[in-house]
N, C-alpha and C positions, 0 to 999 in steps of 0.2 A: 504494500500500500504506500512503504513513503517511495518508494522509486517513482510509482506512476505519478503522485502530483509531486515531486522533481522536474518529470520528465514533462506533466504539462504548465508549469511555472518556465521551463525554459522555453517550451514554441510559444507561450502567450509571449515571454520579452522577445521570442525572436522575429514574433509576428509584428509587433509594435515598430520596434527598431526597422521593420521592412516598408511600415504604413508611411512614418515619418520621411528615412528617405525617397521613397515614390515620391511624398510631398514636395519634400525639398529641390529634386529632378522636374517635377514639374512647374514647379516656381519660378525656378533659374531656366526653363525650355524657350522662354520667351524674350529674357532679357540679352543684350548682345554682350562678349567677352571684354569690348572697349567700346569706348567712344568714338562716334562713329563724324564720317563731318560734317559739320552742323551744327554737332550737340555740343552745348554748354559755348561758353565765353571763349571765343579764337583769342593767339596769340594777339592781334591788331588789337582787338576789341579793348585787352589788358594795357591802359597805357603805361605801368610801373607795374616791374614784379613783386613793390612791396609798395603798401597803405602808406596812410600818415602817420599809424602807429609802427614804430620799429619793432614791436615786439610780432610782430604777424606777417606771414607774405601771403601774396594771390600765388591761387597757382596758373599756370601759363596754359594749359590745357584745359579746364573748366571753370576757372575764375573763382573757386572757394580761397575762401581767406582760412589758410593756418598758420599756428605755430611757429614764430620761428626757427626754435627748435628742431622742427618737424624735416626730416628727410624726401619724404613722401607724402603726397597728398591726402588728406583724411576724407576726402570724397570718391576720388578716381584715381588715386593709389599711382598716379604718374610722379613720374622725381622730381624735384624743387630742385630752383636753381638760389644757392643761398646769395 
């Protein structure tokens, strides 16, 4: 008796863990790998790579303002140019 609900405590998680990723595969089916052109704020559009605050930059690719810190875009995950 304990082996059988072992045995169906593992297909329930294993069935879960399979519902979620279908989910997640379907999610991301629709969205593209990068930005495609058009989308978001061109480099023209950006006329400084960085605000008026020094602590932040635009990124050149989609025009989110981060971090200076920041290596990488917290939006579109392209490289900052520090």
């Amino acid at each position: 008796m304990e082996w059988g609900l072992f045995v169906v405590a593992v297909l329930v998680v294993a069935a879960l863990q399979f519902a979620v990723w279908r989910r997640l595969q379907s999610e991301d089916a629709g969205a593209p790998d990068s930005p495609g052109v058009g989308d978001g704020a061109s480099p023209a559009d950006v006329s400084s790579s960085t605000t008026d605050d020094a602590t932040s930059l635009l990124c050149p690719s989609c025009g989110a303002e981060n971090d200076a810190s920041y290596r990488f875009c917290c939006e579109c995950v392209a490289q900052l140019q520090p």
